[in-house]
C-alpha positions as protocol buffer text, in pm:
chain_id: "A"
residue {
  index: 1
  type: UNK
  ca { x: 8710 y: 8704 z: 9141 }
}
residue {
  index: 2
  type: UNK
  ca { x: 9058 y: 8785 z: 8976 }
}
residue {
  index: 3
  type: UNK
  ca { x: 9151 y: 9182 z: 8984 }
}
residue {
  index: 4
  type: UNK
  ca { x: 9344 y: 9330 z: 8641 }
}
residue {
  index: 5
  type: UNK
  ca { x: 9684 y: 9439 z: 8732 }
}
residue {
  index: 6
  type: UNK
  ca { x: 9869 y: 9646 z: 8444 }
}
residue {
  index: 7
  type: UNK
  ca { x: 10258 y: 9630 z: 8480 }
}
residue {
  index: 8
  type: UNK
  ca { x: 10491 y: 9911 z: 8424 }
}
residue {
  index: 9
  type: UNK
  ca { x: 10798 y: 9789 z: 8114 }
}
residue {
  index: 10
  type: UNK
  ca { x: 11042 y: 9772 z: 8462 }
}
residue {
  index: 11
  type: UNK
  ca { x: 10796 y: 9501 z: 8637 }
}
residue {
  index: 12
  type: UNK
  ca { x: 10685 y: 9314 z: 8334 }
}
residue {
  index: 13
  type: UNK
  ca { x: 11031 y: 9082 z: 8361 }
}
residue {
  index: 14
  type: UNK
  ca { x: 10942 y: 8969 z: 8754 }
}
residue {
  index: 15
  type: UNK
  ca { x: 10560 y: 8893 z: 8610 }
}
residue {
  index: 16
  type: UNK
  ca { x: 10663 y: 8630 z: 8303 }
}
residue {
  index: 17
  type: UNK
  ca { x: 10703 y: 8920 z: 8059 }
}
residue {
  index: 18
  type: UNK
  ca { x: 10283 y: 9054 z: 8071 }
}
residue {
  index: 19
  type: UNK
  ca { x: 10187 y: 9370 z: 8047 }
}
residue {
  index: 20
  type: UNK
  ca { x: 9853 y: 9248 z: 8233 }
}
residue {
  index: 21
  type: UNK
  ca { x: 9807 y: 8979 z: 8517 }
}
residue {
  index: 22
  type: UNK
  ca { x: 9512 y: 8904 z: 8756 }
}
residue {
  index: 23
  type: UNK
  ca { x: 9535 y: 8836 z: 9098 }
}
residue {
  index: 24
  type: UNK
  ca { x: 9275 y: 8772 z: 9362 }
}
residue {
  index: 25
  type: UNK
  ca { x: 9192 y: 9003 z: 9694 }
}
residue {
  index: 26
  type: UNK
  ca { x: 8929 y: 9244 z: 9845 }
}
residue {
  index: 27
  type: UNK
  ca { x: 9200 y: 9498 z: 9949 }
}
residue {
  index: 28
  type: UNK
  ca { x: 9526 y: 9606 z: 9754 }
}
residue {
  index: 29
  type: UNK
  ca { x: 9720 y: 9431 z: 10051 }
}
residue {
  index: 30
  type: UNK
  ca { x: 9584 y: 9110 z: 9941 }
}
residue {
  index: 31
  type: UNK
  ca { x: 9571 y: 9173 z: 9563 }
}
residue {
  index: 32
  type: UNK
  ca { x: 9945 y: 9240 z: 9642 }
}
residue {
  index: 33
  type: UNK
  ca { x: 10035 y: 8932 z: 9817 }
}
residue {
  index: 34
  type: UNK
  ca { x: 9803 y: 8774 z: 9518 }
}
residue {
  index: 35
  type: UNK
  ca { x: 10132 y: 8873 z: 9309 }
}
residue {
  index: 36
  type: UNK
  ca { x: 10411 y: 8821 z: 9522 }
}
residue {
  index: 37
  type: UNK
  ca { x: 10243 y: 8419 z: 9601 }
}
residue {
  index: 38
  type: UNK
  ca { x: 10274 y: 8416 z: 9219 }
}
residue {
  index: 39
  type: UNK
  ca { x: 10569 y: 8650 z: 9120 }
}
residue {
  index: 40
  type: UNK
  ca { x: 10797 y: 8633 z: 9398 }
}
residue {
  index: 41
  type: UNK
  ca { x: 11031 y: 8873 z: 9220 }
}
residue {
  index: 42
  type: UNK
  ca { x: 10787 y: 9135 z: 9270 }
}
residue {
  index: 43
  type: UNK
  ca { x: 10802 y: 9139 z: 9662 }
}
residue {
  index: 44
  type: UNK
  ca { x: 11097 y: 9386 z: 9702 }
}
residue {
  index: 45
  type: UNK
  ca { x: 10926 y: 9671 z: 9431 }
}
residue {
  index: 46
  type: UNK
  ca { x: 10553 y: 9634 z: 9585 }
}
residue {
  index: 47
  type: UNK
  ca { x: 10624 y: 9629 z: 9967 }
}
residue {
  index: 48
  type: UNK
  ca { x: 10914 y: 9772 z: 10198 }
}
residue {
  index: 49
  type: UNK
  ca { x: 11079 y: 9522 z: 10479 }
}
residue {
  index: 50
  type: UNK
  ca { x: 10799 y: 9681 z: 10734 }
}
residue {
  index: 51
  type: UNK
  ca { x: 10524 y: 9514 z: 10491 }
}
residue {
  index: 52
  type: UNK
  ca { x: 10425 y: 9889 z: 10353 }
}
residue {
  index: 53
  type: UNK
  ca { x: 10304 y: 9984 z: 10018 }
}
residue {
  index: 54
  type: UNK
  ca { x: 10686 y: 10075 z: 9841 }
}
residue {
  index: 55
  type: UNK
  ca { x: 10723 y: 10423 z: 9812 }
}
residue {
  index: 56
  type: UNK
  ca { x: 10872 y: 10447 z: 9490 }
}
residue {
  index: 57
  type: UNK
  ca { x: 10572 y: 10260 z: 9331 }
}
residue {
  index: 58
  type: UNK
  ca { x: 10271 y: 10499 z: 9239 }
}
residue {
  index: 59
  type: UNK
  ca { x: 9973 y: 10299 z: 9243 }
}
residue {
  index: 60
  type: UNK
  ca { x: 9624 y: 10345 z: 9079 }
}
residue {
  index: 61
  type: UNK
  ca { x: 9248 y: 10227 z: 9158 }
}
residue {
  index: 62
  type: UNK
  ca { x: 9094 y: 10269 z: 8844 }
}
residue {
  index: 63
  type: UNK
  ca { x: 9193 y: 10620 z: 8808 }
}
residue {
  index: 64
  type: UNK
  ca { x: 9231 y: 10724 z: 9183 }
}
residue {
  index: 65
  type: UNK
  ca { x: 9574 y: 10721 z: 9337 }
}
residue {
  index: 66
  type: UNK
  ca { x: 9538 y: 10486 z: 9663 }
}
residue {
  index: 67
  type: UNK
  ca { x: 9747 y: 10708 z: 9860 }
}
residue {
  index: 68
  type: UNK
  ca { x: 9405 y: 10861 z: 9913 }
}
residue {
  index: 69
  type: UNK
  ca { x: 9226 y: 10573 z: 9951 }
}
residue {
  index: 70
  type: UNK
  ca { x: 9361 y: 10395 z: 10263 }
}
residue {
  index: 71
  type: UNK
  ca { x: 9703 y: 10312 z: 10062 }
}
residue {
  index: 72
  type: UNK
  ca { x: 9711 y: 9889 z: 10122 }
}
residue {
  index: 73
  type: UNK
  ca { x: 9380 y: 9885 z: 10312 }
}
residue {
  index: 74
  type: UNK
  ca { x: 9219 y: 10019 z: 10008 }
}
residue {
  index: 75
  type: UNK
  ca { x: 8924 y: 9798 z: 9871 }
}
residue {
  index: 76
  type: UNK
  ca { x: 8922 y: 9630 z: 9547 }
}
residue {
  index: 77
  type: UNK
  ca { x: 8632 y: 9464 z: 9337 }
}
residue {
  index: 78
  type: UNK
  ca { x: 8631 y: 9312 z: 9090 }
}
residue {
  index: 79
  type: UNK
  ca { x: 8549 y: 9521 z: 8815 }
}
residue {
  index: 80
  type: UNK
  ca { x: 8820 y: 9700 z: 8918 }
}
residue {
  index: 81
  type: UNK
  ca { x: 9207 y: 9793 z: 8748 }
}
residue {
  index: 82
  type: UNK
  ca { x: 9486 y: 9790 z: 8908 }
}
residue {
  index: 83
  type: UNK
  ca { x: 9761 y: 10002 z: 8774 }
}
residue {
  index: 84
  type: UNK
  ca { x: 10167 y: 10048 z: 8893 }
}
residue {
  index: 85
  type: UNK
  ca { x: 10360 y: 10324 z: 8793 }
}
residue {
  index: 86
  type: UNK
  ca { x: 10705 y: 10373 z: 8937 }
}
residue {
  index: 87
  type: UNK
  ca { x: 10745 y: 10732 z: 9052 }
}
residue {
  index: 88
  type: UNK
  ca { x: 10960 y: 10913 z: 8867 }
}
residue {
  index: 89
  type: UNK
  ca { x: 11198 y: 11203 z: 9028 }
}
residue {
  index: 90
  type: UNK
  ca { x: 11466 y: 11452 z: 8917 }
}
residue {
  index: 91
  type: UNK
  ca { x: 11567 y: 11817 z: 8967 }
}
């Protein structure tokens, strides 16, 4: 069963413009590749040349960063959300 996905403004372009897409996969890792098999242009912001979770890309469970949830390992049902965020810096 499909998993909501809710794109940041940056991302929506890659995605066909949506704020919201679905994409199929028990962990993020497959809910990613989900994306990338149907948004190609989103490979290079959702995973690093090593196959890792970008880490400019904050990424939400529902409400719980994954970063403490097994990053792309984390599961995923599917009454769950999705949600990227870049990660924002400055000084």
């Amino acid at each position: 069963m499909p998993v909501e996905v809710r794109l940041p403004t940056v991302l929506r372009p890659l995605a066909g413009g949506g704020a919201v897409v679905k994409a199929e996969g028990d962990t993020l890792r497959e809910v990613f590749k989900d994306l990338v098999r149907q948004y190609p242009g989103l490979s290079e912001s959702l995973f690093t040349p090593e196959g890792d979770m970008h880490r400019h890309l904050n990424v939400f469970l529902n409400d719980d960063d994954v970063r403490y949830l097994g990053r792309l390992d984390a599961k995923v049902g599917p009454a769950d959300t999705v949600t990227l965020m870049p990660a924002v810096a400055g000084g």
